[in-house]
N, C-alpha and C positions, 0 to 999 in steps of 0.2 A: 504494500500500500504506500502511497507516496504524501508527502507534505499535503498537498493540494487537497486529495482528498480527508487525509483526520482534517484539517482545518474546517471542515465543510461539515462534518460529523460533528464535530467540538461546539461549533459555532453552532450549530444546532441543535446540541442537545443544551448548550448553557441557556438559549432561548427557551425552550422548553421547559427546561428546568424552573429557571425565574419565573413565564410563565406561570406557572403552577402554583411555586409558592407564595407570589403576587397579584393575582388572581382572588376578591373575596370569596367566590363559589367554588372556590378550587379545595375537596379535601386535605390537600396539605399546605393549606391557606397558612402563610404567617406573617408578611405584613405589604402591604402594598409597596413598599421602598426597593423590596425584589424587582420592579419595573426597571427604577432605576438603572441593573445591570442589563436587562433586556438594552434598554438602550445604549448601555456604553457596549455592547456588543455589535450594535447596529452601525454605532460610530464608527467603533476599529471596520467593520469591513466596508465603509465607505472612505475611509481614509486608506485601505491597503487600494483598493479600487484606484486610488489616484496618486496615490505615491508608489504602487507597487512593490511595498516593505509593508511585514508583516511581522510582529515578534513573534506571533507565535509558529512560525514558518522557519526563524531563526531558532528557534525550541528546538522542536523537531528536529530539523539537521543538526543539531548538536549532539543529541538522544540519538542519532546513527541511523533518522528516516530517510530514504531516497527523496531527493528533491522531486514535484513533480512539477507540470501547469507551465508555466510564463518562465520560471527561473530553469527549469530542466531541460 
């Protein structure tokens, strides 16, 4: 599996995540402020969008994942 794709896994499951526990109808509701990461989620990938740097891409390739996407 390569960079590109966990990123894409990551980024999705932390929305998800927040979701849920930010969410008041969500069973594992605990406080609405979990949005907050929703959105700084949504920032980083419209900021890799246009700078084309990612940390959590430099993560990965440091943990020994194949680069994949744009930089591979």
């Amino acid at each position: 599996m390569t960079t590109e794709r966990l990123i894409r896994i990551i980024a999705g499951a932390f929305v998800m995540l927040s979701l849920a526990l930010g969410i008041p109808g969500s069973p594992i509701f605990v406080s609405q402020w979990f949005l907050a990461f929703t959105a700084f989620v949504g920032v980083n990938l419209f900021q890799s969008g246009i700078t084309r740097w990612c940390l959590m891409e430099d993560i990965l390739s440091k943990l020994g994942v194949k680069r994949g996407g744009i930089h591979g």
